[in-house]
C-alpha positions as CSV (number, residue, x, y, z in Angstrom):
1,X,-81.0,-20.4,39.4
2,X,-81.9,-17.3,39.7
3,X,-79.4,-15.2,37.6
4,X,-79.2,-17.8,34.5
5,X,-75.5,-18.6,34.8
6,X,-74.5,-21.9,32.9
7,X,-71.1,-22.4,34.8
8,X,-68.5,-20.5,37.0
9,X,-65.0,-19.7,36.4
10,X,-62.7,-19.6,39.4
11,X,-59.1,-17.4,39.1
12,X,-56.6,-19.6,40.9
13,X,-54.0,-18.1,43.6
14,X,-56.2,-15.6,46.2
15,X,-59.4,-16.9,45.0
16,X,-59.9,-20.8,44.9
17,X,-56.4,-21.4,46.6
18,X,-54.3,-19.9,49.2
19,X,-50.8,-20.2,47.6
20,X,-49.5,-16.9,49.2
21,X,-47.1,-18.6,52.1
22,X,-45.6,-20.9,49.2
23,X,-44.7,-17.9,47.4
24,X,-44.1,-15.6,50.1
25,X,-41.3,-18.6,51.3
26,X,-40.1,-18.4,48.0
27,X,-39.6,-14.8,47.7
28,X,-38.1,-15.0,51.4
29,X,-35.6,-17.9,50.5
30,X,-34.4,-15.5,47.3
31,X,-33.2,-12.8,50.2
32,X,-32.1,-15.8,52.3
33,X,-29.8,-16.6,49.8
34,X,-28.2,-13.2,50.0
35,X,-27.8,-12.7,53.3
36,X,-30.9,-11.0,54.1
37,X,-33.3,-11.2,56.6
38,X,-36.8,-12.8,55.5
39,X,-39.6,-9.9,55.4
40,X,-42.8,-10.8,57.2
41,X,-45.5,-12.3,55.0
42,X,-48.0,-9.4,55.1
43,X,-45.3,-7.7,52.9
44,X,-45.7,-10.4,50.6
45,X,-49.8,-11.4,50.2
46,X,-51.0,-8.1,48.5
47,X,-48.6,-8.6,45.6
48,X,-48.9,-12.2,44.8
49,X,-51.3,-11.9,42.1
50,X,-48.7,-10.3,40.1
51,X,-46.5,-13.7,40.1
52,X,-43.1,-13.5,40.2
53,X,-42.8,-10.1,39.0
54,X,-44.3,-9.1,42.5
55,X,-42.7,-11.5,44.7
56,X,-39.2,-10.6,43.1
57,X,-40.2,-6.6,43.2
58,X,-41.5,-7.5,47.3
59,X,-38.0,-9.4,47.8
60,X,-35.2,-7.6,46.5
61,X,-36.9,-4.1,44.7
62,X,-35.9,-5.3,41.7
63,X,-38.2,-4.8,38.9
64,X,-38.9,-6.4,35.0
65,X,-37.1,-3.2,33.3
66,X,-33.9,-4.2,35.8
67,X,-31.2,-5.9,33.7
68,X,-31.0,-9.3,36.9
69,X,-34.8,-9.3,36.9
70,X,-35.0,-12.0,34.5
71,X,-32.3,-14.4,36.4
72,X,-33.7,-13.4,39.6
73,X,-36.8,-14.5,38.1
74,X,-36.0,-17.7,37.1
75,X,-33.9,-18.7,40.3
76,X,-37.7,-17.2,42.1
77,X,-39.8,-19.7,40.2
78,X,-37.1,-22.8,40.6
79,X,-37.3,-22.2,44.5
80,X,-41.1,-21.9,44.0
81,X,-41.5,-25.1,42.2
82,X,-39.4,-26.5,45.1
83,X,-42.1,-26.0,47.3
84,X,-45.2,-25.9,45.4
85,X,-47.4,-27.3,48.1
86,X,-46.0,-27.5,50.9
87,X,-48.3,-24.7,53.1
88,X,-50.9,-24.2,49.6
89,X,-54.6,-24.9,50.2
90,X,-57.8,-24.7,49.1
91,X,-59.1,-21.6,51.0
92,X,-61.8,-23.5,54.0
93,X,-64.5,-21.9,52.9
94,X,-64.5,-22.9,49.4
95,X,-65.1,-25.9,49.9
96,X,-68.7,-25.6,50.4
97,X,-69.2,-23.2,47.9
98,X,-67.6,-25.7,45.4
99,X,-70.2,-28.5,46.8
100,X,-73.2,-26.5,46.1
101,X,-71.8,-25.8,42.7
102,X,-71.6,-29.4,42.2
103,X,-75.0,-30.4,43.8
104,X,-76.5,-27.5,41.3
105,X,-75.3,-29.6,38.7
106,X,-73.0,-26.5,37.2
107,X,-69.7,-27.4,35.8
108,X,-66.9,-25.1,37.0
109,X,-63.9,-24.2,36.2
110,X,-60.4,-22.7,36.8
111,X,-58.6,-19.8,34.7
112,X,-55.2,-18.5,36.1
113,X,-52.2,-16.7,34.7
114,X,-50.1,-19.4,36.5
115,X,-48.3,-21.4,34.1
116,X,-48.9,-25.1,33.4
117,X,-46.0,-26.4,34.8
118,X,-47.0,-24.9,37.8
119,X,-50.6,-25.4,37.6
120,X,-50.5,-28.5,36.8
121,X,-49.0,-29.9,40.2
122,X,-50.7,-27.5,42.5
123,X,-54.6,-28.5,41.2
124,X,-53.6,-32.2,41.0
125,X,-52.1,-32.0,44.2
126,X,-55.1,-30.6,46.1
127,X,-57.3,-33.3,43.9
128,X,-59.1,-30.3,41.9
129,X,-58.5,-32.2,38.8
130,X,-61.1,-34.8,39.3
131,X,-64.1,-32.2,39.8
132,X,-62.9,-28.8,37.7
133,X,-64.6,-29.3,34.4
134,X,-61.7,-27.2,32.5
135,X,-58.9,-26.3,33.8
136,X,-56.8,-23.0,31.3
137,X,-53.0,-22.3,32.7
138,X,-51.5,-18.6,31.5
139,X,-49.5,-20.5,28.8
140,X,-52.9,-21.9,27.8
141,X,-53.8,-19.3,25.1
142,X,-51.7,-17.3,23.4
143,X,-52.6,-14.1,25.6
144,X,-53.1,-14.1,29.3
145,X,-55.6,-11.9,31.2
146,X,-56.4,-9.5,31.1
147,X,-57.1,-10.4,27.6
148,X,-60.2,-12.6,27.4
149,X,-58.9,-15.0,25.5
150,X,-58.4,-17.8,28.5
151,X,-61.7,-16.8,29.6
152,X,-63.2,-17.6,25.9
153,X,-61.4,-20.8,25.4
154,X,-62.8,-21.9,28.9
155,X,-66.2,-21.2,27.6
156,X,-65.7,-23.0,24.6
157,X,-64.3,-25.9,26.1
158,X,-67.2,-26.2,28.5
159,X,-69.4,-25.8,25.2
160,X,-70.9,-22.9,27.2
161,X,-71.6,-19.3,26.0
162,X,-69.4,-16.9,27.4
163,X,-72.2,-14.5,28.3
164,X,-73.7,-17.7,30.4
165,X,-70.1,-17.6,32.3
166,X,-69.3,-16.2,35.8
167,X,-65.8,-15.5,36.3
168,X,-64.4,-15.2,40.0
169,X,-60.9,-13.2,40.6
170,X,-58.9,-11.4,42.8
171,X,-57.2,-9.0,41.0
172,X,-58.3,-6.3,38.7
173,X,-57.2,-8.1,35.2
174,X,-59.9,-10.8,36.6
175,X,-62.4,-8.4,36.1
176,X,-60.8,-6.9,33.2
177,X,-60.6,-10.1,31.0
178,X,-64.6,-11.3,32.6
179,X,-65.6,-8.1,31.2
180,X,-64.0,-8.1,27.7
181,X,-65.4,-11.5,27.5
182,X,-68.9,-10.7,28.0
183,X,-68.8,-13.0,31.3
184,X,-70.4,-11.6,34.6
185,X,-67.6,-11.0,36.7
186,X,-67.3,-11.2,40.7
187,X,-64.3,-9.5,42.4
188,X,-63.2,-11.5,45.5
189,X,-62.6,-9.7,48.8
190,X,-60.6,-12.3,50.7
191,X,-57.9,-11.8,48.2
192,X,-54.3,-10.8,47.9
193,X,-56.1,-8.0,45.4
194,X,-52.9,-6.3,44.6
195,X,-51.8,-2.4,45.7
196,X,-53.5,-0.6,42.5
197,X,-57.1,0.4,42.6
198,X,-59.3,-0.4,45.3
199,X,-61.8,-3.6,44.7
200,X,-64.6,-1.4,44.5
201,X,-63.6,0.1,41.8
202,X,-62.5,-2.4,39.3
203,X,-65.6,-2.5,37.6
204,X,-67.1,-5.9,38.6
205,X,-70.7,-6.9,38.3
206,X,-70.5,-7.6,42.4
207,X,-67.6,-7.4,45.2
208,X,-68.3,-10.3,46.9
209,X,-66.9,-10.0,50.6
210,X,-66.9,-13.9,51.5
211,X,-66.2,-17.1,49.2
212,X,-70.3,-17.7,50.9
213,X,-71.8,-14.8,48.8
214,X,-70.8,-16.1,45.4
215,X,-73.7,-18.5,46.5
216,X,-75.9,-16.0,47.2
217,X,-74.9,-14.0,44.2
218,X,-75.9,-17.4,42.4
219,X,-79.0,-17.7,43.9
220,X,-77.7,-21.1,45.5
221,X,-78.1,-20.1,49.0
């Protein structure tokens, strides 16, 4: 090992899974229901990482501060449970990277704002479970990321310092909560990363363009 980490953290949707044509469906089936046409998925993948706030804001331009957000939300997130895994998978090529993870004898991990009941099902269902040495849902902890706090209790769970910690995300509250938890953090390219700042300037200790350079970054390959 060349850059001392103790263990890796993985963010969930648009960095260890590709849940974006579950959600996109969902988001689709919400205008289905209302007569509308279904918008193509490319409107749908930058914004997943915002949950159902940006599927429901994709869908029907309806936003948190709108008074039918919140039912909209909730009928969103029934439709989504509907379907949790039906087109969801582990993005190819982590699969390798989580192999020389394992063969390096790190533990690793998973940290998402995705909520339990959620969660849950989807890493279960793609027979995560069995190998991710702590799994922290956004219900987990109190606060959510971009506040450390998942991020810290994921350490602690692991019995790991957090400073020994590399934390892999998508989105720019990944690098935020990596950061205010004194882990090393590693912005993933092949993300849905959102419509806000570009990657390279979140602030991350690398931008790692391929789920293969977190390896290198490692010093595993």
């Amino acid at each position: 090992m060349t850059r001392g980490a103790a263990a890796v953290l993985f963010d969930l949707d648009g960095t260890l899974i590709d849940s974006a044509p579950d959600l996109a469906g969902a988001g689709n089936a919400l205008r289905i229901a209302r007569g509308l046409e279904p918008l193509p998925f490319d409107r749908f993948r930058p914004m997943v990482g915002a949950g159902a706030r940006g599927m429901v804001g994709v869908a029907l331009g309806v936003g948190p501060d709108d008074a039918a957000f919140e039912s909209l939300r909730d009928e969103f997130l029934a439709l989504y449970a509907a379907r949790l895994l039906r087109e969801t998978q582990v993005f190819p090529d982590m699969h390798p990277v989580i192999e020389s993870i394992e063969r390096a004898g790190l533990p690793w991990g998973i940290v998402t704002n995705k909520h339990a009941r959620f969660t849950q099902p989807v890493v279960e269902g793609l027979d995560l479970h069995r190998r991710a040495a702590v799994v922290i849902s956004g219900d987990t902890t109190p606060r959510a990321k971009p506040h450390p706090d998942p991020l810290l209790e994921a350490a602690r769970r692991l019995r790991v310092s957090p400073a020994a910690c590399v934390y892999v995300g998508d989105d720019l509250r990944d690098v935020q909560a990596g950061r205010a938890a004194g882990m090393a953090t590693l912005a993933a390219a092949w993300g849905y990363l959102g419509e806000g700042e570009p990657i390279h300037a979140w602030g991350a200790d690398a931008v790692v363009e391929a789920p293969p350079r977190v390896l290198n970054w490692l010093g595993l390959a």
